[in-house]
C-alpha positions in Angstrom: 105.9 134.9 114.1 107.6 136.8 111.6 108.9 135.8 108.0 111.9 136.4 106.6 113.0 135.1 103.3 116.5 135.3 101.8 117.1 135.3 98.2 120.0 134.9 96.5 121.5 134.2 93.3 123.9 131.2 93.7 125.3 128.5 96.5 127.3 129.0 99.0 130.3 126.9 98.2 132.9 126.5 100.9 132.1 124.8 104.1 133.2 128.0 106.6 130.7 130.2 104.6 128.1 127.5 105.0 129.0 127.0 108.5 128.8 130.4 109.8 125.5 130.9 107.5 124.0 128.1 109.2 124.8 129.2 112.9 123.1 132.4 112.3 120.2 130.9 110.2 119.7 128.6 113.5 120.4 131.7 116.0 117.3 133.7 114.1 115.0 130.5 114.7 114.6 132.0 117.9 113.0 135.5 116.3 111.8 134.9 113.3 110.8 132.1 110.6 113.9 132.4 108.2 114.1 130.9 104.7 116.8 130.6 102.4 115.9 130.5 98.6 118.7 130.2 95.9 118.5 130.6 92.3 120.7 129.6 89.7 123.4 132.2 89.1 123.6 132.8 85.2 126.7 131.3 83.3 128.5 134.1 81.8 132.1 134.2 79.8 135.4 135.7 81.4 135.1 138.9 79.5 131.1 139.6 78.9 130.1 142.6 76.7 127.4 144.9 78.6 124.7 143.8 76.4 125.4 140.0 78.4 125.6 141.1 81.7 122.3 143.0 80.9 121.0 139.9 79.6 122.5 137.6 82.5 120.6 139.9 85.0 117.3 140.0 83.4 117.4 136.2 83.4 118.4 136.1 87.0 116.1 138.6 87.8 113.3 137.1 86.5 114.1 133.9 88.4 114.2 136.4 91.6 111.0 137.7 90.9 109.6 134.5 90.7 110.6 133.8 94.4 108.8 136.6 95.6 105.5 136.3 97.8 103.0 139.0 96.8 102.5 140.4 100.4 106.3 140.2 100.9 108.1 143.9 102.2 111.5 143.4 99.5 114.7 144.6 101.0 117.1 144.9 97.6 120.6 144.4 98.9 122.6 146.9 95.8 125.8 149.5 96.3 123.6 152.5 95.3 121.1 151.4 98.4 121.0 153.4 102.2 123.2 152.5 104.5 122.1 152.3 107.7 123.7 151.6 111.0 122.7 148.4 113.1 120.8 150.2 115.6 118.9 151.8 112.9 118.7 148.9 111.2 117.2 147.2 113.6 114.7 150.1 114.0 113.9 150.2 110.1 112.8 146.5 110.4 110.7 146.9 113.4 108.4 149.4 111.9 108.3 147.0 109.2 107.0 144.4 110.9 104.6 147.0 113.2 102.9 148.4 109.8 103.0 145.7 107.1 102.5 142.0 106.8 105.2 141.2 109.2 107.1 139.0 105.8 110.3 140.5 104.6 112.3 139.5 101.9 116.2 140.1 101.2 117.5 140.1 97.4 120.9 139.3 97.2 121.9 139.0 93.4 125.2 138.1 91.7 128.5 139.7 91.1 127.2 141.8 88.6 124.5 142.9 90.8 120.4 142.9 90.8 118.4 143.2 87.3 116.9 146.8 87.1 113.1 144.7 87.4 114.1 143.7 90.6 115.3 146.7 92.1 112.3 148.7 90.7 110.1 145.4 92.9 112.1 146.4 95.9 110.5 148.7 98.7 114.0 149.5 100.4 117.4 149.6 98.3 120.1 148.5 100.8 123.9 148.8 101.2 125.9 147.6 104.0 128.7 149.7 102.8 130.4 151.3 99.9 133.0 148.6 100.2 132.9 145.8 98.2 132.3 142.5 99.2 132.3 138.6 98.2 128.6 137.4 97.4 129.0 134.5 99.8 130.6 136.8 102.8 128.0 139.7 102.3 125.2 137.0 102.7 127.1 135.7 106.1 126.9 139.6 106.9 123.8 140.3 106.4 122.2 137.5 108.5 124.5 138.5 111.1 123.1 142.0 110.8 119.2 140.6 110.8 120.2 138.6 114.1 121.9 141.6 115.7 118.9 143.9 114.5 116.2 141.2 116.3 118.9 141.3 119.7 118.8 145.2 119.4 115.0 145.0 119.6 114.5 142.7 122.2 117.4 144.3 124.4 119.7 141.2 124.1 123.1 141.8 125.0 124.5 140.7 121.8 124.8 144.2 120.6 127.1 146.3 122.3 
C-alpha cells in the first residue's frame, strides 16, 4: 500500500476544518496509508521585518525537514509551484507511485510560506491556484484533491 504523509506547519483549529479534514483522511484509508504530521508554526510579531520572516521560515523549515523520510517523493505545496488539473493530478501521482518508492510527502508551510531549504528538498513545487487561500482550508483542499486523484485512478465515480 501506498504512503502518503502530510506535513504541515501548524493545527487545524476550528472543529468544521477538523471535521472535514478527518472525513477525507478516513475516505483515503481506503487507497492509501495517510499520515498527518504538524510542526510548530513559528511565533512571529504583527508587523515582522523580512529579516524575521526569513528567520521564522528557516526555523520552520528545519523542523519540516526533520519530518521528512529519506526515500520520500516531496510534493512542496508554494504559489510559484505547477498547477495542474485533477485529472492530471491524479496522473502525476500515478507515475509516482509506478517509478519511485510508492511514499509521497506533501509540505504545507505557514502563512509566510515554505523556507527556501525546503523547497530546494522538494521534487515537485505545487500550486492549486494563483488564488490565495487560508492554511487550514488549502490543507482541507488538498486532501480532497489526493482523494479525487486516487477515485480518478481507480475509475470511481467521484470525479465527474
Amino acid at each position: 500500500m501506498v504512503k502518503i504523509w502530510l506535513i504541515c506547519v501548524g493545527q487545524l483549529k476550528e472543529n468544521f476544518w477538523q471535521a472535514a479534514f478527518n472525513e477525507y483522511k478516513k475516505r483515503l484509508g481506503a487507497f492509501c496509508s495517510f499520515e498527518l504530521v504538524e510542526v510548530d508554526e513559528c511565533k512571529i510579531k504583527s508587523n515582522p521585518s523580512g529579516a524575521e520572516i526569513a528567520q521564522c521560515l528557516e526555523r520552520e523549515g528545519e523542523k519540516i525537514l526533520s519530518k521528512i523520510m529519506n526515500k520520500s517523493y516531496v510534493i512542496a505545496m508554494c504559489i510559484e509551484g505547477k498547477s495542474l488539473s485533477s485529472p492530471l493530478f491524479a496522473r502525476h501521482l500515478e507515475k509516482i507511485f509506478a517509478n519511485q518508492t510508492g511514499e509521497i510527502a506533501f509540505i504545507i508551510g505557514s502563512s509566510f510560506g515554505l523556507a527556501q531549504s525546503v523547497k530546494d528538498r522538494a521534487d515537485f513545487l505545487f500550486s492549486m491556484s494563483s488564488m490565495t487561500f487560508p492554511h487550514q482550508l488549502a490543507r482541507v483542499m488538498l486532501c480532497e484533491q489526493i482523494y479525487r486523484a486516487f477515485g480518478i485512478v481507480h475509475g470511481s465515480k467521484y470525479h465527474k
